[in-house]
C-alpha positions as CSV (number, residue, x, y, z in Angstrom):
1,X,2.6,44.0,-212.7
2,X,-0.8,44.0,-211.1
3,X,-1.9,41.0,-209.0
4,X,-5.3,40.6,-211.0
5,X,-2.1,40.4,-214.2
6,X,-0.2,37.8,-212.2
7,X,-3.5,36.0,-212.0
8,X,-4.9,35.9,-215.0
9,X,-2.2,35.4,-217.2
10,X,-1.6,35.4,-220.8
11,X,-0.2,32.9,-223.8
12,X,1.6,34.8,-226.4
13,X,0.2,35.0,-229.9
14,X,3.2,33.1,-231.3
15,X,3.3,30.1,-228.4
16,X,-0.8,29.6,-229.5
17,X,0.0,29.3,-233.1
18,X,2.6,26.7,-232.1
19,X,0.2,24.3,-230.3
20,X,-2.4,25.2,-233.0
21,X,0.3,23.1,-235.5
22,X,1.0,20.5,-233.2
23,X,-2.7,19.7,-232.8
24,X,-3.1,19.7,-236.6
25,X,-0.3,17.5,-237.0
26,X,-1.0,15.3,-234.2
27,X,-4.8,14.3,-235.0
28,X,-4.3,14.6,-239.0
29,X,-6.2,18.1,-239.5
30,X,-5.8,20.3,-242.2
31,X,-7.0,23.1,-240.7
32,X,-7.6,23.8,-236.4
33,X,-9.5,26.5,-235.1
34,X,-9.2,27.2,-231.4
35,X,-12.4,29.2,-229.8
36,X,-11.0,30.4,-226.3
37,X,-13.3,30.8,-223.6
38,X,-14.4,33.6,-221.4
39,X,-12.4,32.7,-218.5
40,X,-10.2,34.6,-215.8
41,X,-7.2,32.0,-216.8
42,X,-6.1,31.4,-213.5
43,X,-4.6,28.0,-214.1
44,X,-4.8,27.3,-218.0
45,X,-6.1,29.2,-221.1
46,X,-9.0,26.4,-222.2
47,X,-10.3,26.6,-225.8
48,X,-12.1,24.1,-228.1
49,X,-10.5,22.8,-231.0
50,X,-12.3,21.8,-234.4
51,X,-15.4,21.1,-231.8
52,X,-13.9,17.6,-231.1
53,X,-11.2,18.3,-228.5
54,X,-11.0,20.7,-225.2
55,X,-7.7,21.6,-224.7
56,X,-5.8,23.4,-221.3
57,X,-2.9,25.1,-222.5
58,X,-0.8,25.5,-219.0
59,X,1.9,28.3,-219.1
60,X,4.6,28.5,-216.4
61,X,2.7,31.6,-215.3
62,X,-0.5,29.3,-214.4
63,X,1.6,26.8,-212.7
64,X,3.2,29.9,-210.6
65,X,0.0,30.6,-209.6
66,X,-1.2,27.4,-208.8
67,X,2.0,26.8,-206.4
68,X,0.7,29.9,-204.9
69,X,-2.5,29.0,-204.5
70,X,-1.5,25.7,-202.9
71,X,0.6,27.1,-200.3
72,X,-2.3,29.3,-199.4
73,X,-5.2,26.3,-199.5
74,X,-3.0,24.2,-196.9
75,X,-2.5,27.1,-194.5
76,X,-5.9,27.4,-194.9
77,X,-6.3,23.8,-193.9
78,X,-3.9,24.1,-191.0
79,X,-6.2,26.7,-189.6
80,X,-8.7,23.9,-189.3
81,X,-6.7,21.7,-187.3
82,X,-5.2,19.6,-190.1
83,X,-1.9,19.5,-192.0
84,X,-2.2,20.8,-195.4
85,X,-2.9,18.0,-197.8
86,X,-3.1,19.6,-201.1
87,X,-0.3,19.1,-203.3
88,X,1.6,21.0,-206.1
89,X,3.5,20.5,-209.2
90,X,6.9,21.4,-210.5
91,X,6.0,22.3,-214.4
92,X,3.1,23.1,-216.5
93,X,3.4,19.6,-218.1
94,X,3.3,18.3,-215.5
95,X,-0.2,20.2,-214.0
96,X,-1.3,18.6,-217.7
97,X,-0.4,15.3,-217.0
98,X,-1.9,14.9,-213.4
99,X,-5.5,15.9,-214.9
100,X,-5.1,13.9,-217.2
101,X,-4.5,11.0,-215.1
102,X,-7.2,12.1,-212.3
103,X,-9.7,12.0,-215.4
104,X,-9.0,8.2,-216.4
105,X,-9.3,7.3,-212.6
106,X,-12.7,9.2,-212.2
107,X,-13.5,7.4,-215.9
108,X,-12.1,3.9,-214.7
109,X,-14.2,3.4,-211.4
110,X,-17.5,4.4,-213.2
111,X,-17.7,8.3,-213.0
112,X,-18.6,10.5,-215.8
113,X,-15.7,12.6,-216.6
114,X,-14.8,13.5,-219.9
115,X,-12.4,11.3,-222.1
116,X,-8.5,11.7,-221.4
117,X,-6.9,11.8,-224.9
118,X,-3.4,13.1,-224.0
119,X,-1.3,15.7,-222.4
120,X,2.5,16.8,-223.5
121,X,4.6,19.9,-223.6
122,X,4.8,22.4,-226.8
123,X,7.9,24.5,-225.9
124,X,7.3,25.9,-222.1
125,X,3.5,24.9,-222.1
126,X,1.7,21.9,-220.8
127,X,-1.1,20.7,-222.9
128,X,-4.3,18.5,-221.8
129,X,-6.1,17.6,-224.4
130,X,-10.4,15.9,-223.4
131,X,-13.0,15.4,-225.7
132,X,-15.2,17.8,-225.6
133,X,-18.5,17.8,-224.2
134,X,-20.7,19.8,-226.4
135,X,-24.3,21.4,-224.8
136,X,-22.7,21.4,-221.4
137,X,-24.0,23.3,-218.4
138,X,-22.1,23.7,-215.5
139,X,-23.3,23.8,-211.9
140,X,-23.6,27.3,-211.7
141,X,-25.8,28.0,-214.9
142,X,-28.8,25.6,-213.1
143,X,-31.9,26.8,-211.7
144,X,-32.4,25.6,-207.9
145,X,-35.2,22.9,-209.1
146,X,-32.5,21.8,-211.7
147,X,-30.2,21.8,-209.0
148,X,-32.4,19.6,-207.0
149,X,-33.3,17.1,-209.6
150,X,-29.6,16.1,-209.6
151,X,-28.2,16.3,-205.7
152,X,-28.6,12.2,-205.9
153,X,-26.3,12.0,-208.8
154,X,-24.2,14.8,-207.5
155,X,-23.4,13.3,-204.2
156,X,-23.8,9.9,-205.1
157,X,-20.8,10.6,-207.5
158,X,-19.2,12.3,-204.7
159,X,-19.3,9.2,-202.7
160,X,-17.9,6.9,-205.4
161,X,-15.3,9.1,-205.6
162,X,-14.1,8.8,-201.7
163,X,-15.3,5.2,-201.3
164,X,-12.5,4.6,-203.9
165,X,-9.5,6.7,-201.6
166,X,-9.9,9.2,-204.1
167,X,-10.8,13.2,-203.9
168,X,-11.7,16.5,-205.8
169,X,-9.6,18.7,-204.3
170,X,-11.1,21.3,-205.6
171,X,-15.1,20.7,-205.9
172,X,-16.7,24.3,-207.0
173,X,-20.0,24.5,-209.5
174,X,-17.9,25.6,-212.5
175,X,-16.3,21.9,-212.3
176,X,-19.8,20.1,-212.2
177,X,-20.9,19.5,-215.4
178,X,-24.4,18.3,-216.2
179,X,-24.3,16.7,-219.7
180,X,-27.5,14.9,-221.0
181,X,-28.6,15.0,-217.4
182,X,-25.9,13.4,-215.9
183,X,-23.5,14.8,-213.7
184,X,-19.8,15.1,-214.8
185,X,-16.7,16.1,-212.7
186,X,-13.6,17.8,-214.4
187,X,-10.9,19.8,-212.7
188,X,-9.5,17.5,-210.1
189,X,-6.6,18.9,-208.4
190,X,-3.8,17.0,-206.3
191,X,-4.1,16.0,-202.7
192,X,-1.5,13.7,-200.8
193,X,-2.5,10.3,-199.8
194,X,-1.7,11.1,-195.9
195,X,-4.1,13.8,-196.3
196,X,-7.1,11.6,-198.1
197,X,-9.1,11.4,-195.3
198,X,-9.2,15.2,-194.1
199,X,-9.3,15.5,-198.2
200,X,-12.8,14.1,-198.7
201,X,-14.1,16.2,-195.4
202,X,-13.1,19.2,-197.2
203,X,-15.0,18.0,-200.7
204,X,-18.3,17.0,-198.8
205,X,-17.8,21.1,-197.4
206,X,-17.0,22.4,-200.7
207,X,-20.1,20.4,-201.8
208,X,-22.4,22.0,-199.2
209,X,-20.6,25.7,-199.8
210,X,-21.7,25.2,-203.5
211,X,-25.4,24.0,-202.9
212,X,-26.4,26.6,-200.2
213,X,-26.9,29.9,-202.2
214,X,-29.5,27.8,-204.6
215,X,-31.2,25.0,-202.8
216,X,-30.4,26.2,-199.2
217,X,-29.0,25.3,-196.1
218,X,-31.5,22.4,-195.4
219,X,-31.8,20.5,-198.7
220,X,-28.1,20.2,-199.3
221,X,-27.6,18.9,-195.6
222,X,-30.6,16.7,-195.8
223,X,-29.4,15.3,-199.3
224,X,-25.9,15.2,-198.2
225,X,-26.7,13.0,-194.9
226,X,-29.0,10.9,-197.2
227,X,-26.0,9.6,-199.1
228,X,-22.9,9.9,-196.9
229,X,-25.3,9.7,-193.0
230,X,-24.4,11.8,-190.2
231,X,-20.9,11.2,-188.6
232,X,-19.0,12.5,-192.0
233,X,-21.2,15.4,-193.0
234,X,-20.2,16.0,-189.0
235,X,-16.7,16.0,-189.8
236,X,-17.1,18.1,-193.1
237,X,-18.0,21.2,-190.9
238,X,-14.6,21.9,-189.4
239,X,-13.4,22.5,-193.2
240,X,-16.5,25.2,-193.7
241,X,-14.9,28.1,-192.6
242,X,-11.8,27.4,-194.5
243,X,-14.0,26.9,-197.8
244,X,-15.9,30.3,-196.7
245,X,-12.7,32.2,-196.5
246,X,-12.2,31.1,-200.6
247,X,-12.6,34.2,-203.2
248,X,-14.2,31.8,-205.4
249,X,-16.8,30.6,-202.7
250,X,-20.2,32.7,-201.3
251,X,-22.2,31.0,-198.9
252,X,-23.8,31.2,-195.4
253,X,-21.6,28.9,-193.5
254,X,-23.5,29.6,-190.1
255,X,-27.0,28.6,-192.0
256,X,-24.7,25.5,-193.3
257,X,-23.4,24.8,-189.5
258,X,-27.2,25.2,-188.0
259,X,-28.8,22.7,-190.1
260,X,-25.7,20.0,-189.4
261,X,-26.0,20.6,-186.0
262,X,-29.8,20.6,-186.3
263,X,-29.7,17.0,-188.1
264,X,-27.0,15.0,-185.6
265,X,-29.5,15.9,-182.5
266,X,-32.6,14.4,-184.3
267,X,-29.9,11.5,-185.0
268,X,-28.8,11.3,-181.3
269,X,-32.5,11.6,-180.5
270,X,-33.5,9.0,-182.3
């Protein structure tokens, strides 16, 4: 098996006609259709159902690869001076059910995440079920002067989110959503509690690793430092490299690095 195989995964046929009847049955359908999207399937296989609900079906295969993936992200973290802090999860159902729960805490202390409806297991598979956010952009489908119109919001959001011990875990523009012009997170993963702290340091990086390739190294240092002031964008660039080394991150951590440096001597001047 290839590792690009391992990776992506597949449901079979069968198993998708299964949760297709337990979602009819369980919202009172006569009818579901599921419309998959294009998507490497690294952790689930998302689809929307009946344009109402959007649904993660989590095979053991996904949760496989998300163990791997952990174990890699915290020696990644080790390698900048930290213990790893991410955490990961024994069963699909169980990958289900912490989203699920990370969405009603983002939606609890004022955040704009989706709404949680439910998440339980059809044979082997775990299944998260959101309403669904129809005319959705992510992150990555904005123009830089879109992208600049929301940073407030973005790291405003971002700020709630770690003023209330809370953290992403896994901040990357796919899981930004702009909906109606506001900013929406989805996709939290898991990070230990002993680890919050280092946690939020590695968001605010993950942030600035996003935002460089569009806006540039300046405005999302400036914007960040606007919101969060110096000392913790300061402490966000020991995590850069780590985010740098990240297949599913591009960004010129040096340009990133210069401008933070470049900002805490006008503070120290001032």
């Amino acid at each position: 098996m290839s590792v690009r195989r391992l990776v992506r995964g597949t449901v079979p046929w069968e198993q998708l006609e299964a949760v297709g009847r337990e979602l009819r049955d369980r919202y009172d359908q006569e009818t579901v259709r599921l419309v998959f999207f294009e998507a490497d399937n690294w952790l689930s296989t998302p689809c929307v159902v009946n344009d109402r609900w959007f649904v993660k079906i989590i095979s053991p295969q996904n949760a496989l690869v998300h163990a791997l993936f952990t174990g890699a992200r915290n020696l990644g973290a080790f390698s900048s001076g930290t213990e790893g802090f991410f955490e990961r999860f024994e069963s699909p159902v169980e990958m289900a059910q912490h989203e699920l729960e990370a969405t009603r805490r983002m939606r609890k202390i004022g955040l704009n995440a989706p709404e949680p409806v439910e998440a339980f297991q059809v044979e082997d598979l775990g299944i998260l079920v959101l309403s669904y956010l129809e005319d959705f952009r992510s992150l990555d489908d904005l123009a830089a002067a879109e992208i600049e119109a929301v940073l407030p919001d973005l790291f405003g959001a971002l700020a709630t989110l770690h003023e209330n011990d809370l953290a992403h875990g896994d901040l990357r523009g796919e899981n930004v959503l702009i909906h109606e012009g506001e900013v929406y997170f989805i996709d939290a993963t898991a990070v230990s509690e002993e680890g919050i702290d280092e946690a939020r340091s590695y968001d605010l990086a993950s942030a600035l690793a996003v935002l460089e390739p569009t806006v540039g190294a300046h405005v999302a240092v400036e914007e960040a430092v606007a919101v969060y002031g110096t000392e913790p964008v300061l402490q966000a660039v020991d995590f850069l490299d780590f985010v740098n080394i990240r297949p599913d991150h591009d960004f010129d951590a040096a340009a990133v690095k210069g401008e933070v440096t470049k900002v805490a001597s006008e503070s120290t001047a001032e």
